[in-house]
C-alpha positions as CSV (number, residue, x, y, z in Angstrom):
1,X,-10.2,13.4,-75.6
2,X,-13.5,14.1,-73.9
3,X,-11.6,14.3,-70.5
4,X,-9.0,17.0,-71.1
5,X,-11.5,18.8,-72.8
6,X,-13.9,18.4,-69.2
7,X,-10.4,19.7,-67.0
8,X,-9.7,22.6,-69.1
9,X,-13.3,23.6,-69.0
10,X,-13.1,23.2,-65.0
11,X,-9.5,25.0,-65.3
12,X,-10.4,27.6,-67.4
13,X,-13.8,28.4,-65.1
14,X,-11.6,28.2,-61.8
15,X,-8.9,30.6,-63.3
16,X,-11.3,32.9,-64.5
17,X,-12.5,32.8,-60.9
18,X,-9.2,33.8,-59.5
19,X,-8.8,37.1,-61.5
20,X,-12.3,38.1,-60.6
21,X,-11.9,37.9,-57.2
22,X,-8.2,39.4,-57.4
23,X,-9.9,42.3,-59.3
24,X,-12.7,42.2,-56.7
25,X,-9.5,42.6,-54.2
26,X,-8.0,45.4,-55.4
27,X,-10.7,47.6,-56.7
28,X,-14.0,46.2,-54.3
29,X,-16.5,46.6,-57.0
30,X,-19.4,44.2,-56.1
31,X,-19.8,42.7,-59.9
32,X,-16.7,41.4,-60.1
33,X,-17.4,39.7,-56.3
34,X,-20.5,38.0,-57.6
35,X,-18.9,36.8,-61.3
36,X,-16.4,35.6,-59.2
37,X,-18.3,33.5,-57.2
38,X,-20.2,32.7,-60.2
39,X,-17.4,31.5,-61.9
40,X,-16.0,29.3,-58.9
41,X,-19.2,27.5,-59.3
42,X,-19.5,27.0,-62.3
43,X,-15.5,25.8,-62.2
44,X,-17.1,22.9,-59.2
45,X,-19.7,22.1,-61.8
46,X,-17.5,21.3,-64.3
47,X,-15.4,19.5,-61.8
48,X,-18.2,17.7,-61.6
49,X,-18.8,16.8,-64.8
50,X,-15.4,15.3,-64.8
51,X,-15.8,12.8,-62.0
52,X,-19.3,12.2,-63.2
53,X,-18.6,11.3,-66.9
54,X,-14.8,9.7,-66.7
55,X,-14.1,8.6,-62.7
56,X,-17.4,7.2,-62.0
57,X,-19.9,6.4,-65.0
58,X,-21.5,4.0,-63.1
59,X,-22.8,6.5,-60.5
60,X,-25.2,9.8,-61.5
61,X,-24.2,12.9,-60.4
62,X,-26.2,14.6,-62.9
63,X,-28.8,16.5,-59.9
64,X,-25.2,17.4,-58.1
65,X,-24.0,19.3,-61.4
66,X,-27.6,21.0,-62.2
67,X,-27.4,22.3,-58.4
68,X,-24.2,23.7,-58.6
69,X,-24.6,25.2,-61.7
70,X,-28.1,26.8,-60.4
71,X,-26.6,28.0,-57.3
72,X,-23.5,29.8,-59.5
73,X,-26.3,31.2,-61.8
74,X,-28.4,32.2,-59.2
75,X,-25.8,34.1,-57.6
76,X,-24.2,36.2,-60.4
77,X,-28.1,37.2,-61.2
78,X,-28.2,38.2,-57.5
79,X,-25.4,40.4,-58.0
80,X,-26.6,41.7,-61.1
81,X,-29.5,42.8,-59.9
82,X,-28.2,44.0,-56.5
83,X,-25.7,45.9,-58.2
84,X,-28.3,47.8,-60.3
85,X,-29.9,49.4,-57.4
């Protein structure tokens, strides 16, 4: 159970992705660009998690997943405050 519940976190975060930056295509507003990207990351995080936890216990990932989440953090607070100004 713990494994469908990792892929439709990673689906979910990858399709949310995809209509942010589809909105971000049609309308160019810079806050959907960033969430976008935000998501995405956080959708490769998750992915993460997956292989970490279920594919390969034996080996830690867990700095890989921390990064990645960090990075997608980092960059919807960029846009966030870009945006602002």
């Amino acid at each position: 159970m713990p494994e469908a519940v990792y892929l439709l976190g990673a689906f979910t975060s990858f399709l949310c992705a995809v209509l942010l930056l589809r909105g971000y295509a049609a309308g160019k507003r810079k806050l959907l660009l960033w969430s976008g990207l935000c998501f995405a990351g956080l959708g490769i995080s998750n992915g993460i998690t997956f292989i970490d936890l279920i594919l390969l216990p034996q080996v830690d990932l867990y700095s890989y997943r921390l990064a990645a989440t960090a990075i997608s953090i980092a960059l919807l607070l960029y846009g966030l405050i870009w945006t602002s100004q």
